[in-house]
C-alpha positions in Angstrom: 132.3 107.2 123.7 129.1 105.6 122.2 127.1 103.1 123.5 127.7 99.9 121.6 125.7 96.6 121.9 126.0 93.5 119.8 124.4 93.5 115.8 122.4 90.5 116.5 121.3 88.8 112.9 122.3 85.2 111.6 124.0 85.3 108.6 122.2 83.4 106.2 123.7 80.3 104.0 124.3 81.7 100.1 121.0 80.3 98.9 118.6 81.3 101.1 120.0 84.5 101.0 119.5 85.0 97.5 115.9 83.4 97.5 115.0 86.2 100.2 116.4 88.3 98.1 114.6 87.1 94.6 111.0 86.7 97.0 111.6 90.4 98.4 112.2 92.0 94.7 108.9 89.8 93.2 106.8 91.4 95.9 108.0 94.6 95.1 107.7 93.9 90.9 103.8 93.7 91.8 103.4 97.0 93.9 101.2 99.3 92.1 100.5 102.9 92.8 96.4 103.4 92.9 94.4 105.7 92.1 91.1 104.0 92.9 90.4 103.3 96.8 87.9 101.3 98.4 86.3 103.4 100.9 86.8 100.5 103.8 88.3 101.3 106.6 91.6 100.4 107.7 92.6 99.4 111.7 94.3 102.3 113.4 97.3 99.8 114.8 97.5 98.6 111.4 98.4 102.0 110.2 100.8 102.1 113.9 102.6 99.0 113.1 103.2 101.0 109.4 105.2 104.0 110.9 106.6 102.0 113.0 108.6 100.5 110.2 109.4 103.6 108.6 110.5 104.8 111.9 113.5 102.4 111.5 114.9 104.0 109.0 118.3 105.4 108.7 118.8 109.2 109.1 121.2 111.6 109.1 123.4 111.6 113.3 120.2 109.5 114.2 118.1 112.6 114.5 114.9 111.0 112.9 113.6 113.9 111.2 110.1 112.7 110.7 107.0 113.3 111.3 103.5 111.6 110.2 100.5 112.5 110.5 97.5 110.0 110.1 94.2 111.6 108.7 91.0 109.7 109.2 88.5 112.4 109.5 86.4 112.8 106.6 86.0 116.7 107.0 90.0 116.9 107.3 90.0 114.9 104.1 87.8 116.9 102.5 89.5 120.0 103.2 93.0 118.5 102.5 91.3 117.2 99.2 89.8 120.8 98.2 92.9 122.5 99.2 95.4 120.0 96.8 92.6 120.3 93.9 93.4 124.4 94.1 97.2 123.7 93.5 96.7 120.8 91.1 94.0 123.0 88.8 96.8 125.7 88.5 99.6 123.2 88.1 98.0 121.4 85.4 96.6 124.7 83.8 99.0 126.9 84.5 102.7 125.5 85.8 103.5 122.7 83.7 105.3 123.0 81.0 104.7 121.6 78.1 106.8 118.5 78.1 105.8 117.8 81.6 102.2 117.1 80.7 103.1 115.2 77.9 105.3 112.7 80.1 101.8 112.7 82.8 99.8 111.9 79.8 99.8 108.1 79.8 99.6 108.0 83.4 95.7 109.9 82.7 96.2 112.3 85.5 94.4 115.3 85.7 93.9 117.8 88.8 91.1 116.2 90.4 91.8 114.1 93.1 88.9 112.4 94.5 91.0 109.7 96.3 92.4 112.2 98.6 88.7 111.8 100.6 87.5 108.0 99.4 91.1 105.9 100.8 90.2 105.6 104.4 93.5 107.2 105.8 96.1 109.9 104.5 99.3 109.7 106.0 100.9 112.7 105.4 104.6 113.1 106.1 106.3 115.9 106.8 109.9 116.9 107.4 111.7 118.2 110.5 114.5 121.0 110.0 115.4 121.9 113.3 114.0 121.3 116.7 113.9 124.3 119.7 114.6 123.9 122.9 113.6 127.0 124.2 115.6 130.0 122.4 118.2 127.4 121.2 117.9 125.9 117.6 119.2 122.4 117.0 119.2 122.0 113.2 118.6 118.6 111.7 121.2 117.3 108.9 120.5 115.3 105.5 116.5 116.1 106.6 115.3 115.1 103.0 117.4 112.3 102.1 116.4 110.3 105.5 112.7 111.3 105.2 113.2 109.6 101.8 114.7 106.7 102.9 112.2 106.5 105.6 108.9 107.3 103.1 110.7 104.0 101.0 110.5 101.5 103.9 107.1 102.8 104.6 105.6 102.1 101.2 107.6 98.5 101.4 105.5 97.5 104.4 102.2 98.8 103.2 102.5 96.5 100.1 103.7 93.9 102.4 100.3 94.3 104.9 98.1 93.8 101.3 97.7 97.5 101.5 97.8 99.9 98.0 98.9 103.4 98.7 99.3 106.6 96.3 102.7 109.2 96.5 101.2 112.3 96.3 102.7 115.6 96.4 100.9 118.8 95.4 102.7 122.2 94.8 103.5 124.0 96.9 102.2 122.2 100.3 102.2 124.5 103.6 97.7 123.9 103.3 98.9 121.0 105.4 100.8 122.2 107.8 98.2 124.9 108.3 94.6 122.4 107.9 97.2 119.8 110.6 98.1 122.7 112.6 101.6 121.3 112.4 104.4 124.1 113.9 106.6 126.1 111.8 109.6 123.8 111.8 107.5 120.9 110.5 107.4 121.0 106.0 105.0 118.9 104.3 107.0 116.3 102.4 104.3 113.6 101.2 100.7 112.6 101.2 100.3 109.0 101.2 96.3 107.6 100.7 96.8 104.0 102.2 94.1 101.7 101.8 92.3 98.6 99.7 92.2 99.0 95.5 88.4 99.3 94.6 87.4 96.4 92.8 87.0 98.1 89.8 91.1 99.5 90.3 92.9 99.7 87.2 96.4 100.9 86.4 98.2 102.0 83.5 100.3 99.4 82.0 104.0 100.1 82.5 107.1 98.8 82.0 110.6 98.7 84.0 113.8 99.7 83.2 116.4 96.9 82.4 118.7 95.6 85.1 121.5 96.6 82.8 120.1 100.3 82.5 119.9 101.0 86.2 122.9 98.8 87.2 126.5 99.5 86.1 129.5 97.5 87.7 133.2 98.1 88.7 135.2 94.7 89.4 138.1 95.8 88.8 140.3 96.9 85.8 140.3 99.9 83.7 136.5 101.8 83.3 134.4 100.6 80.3 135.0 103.2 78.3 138.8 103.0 78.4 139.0 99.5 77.1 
């Protein structure tokens, strides 16, 4: 039998609810990703509190599948840095298809990436498969969807502590499990350059999807496109 306690969480009244709700998403409408650090340092149980929060994500039977690793060495960011730029040259030269650089384009992206050394901390994520216990294999389950959910809350909070960060995700990744000396059943899943914008910071101009293009509801009755 499982081990139950008491959910313990007030039910807010109907308003307040939905002005949590209305202040949560504003925050979120002004989160940015950045391309352009400040070099200033960031407090290491700043960066703790972070993981902490995306430790509380859900995952698949609890298992937690996660793993990050927080960088702050400037010759492990340099490496990490000349490493991605070796991928990234031969993605954007090589890989990508046409179509593909033409929907980078307005985001001006190219394959250097400079901030990968100037933010003051990379976290870099990676995902758990399976863990051993000696000769025995326990094998994780939904490993990429709960590192997901779990890379979400953690960008949430870092916006929330007046941090910027950057999703980065170079192809293919195992330089960072090798330059982290991270074991075999550990797959790099993310970098994340966390940090302060430089004052000179800009970012593309972008726009949202509708609420009616990313929201569709059933109350009831026959589908839309039966009536």
């Amino acid at each position: 039998m499982p081990d139950l306690i008491p959910y313990e969480q007030r039910r807010p009244d109907a308003r307040d609810q939905l002005a949590r709700a209305r202040t949560f998403y504003e925050k979120c409408a002004r989160r940015r990703s950045i391309r352009d650090f400040s070099p200033d340092p960031i407090p290491d149980e700043l960066l703790e509190w972070l993981v902490r929060a995306a430790g509380t994500a859900p995952s698949g039977a609890n298992q937690q599948p996660w793993r990050f690793v927080a960088v702050t060495d400037p010759a492990l960011k340099r490496e990490i840095r000349v490493a991605a730029e070796v991928e990234e040259r031969e993605f954007y030269e090589h890989r990508a298809p046409p179509e593909w650089l033409e929907a980078l384009s307005p985001l001006g992206t190219d394959w250097q990436k400079p901030f990968l050394e100037i933010a003051p901390a990379l976290l870099v994520v990676f995902q758990i498969d399976y863990e051993r216990d000696g000769k025995t294999i326990h094998k994780h389950y939904y490993v990429r969807e709960s590192v997901g959910l779990a890379v979400g809350l953690l960008i949430a909070a870092i916006h929330e502590a007046g941090l910027v960060a950057l999703t980065h995700t170079p192809s293919p990744m195992g330089f960072l499990g090798r330059i982290l000396g991270r074991p075999e059943n550990e797959r790099p899943f993310l970098v994340l350059p966390v940090g302060y914008p430089a004052p000179e910071a800009r970012v593309p101009r972008l726009t949202r999807k509708r609420l009616d293009a990313i929201l569709t509801w059933n109350r009831g009755g026959p589908p839309p496109e039966a009536r």
